[in-house]
Each structure stands twice: as C-alpha cells, then as structure tokens.
N, C-alpha and C positions, 0 to 999 in steps of 0.2 A: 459430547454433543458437537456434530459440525455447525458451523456457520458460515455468512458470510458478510464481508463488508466491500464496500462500494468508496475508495476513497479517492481526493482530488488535493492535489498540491498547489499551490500559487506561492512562487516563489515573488516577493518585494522587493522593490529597488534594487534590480540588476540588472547589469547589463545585458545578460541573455540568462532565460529561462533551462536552458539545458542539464548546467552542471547539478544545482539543487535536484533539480527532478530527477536525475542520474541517479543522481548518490541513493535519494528517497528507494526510486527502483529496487538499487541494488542493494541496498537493507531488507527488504522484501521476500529476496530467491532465497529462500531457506528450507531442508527436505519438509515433506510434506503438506506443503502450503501450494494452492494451485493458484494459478496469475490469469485473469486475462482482461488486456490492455485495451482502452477506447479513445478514441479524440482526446475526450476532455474526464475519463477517470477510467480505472482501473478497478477490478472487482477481485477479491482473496476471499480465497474459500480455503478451511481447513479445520480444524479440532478446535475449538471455543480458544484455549488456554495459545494455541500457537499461533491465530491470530492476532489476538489482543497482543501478545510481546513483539509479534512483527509489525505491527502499526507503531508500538510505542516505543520500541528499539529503534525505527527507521527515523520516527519522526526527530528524538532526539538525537540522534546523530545529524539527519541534516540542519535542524533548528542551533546546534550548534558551530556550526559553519553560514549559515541564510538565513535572511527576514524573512518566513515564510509564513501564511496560511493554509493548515489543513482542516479540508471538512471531510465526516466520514459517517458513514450511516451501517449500521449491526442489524443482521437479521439474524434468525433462526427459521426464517418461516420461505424463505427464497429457494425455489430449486436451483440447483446445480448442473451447469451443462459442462462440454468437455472444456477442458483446459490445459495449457502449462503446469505441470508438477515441475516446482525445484528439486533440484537432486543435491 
C-alpha cells in the first residue's frame, strides 16, 4: 500500500537550525521514497513499510545528535503528485 506523510522538524536549542534538518533530510533519500520539500514541511510518499522506517530511521539518527521536535501526519487517502525519487 503507498502512502504518504507530511513531516516537520524543529530542531531545540541550537544555534542554527540547519545541521539537524540536514541530517533529518538526508536520512530520508532512500530508493524508492519520493521527497517533496516546502517552507515549513516535507511530504514522503512511498510503499507503507519504506516510509514508516524512513521517518523512524531519520528521526533516530538525528534525535541522537539534536533536541528535536517532530510532527508527522500518515495518510493512505492523499493523492500523489510528481516528485523526487531517491535513487
């Protein structure tokens, strides 16, 4: 089953925002998961099972380097437009 999710980082008590959000990103680009990037969130779409471990693989990697906040919302019901495919 595809799906997608809609997620948003807040990186705590840092001096800049960048590096956490970086890292988060680049936990993310994994084949088959499509990416695309907004102001204030990012939306992944791809196979149920390959999203859910690219949120939860990313988050834990960056939650273990940054005080972070993430929020994240799952759909199954959301169409899909075009996107970034990681390779």
């Amino acid at each position: 089953m595809n799906i997608q999710a809609e997620v948003s980082l807040y990186p705590l008590r840092e001096p800049s925002l960048t590096p956490a959000i970086d890292a988060f990103m680049e936990g993310l680009r994994r084949p088959g998961i499509c990416l695309r990037s907004g102001a204030m969130s990012t939306v992944i779409s791809g196979e149920r099972q390959a999203v859910f471990e690219a949120v939860a693989d990313s988050f834990a990697r960056v939650a273990d380097e940054h005080q972070v906040v993430l929020t994240v919302k799952y759909s199954n019901a959301c169409p899909t437009d075009s996107c970034e495919v990681a390779k």
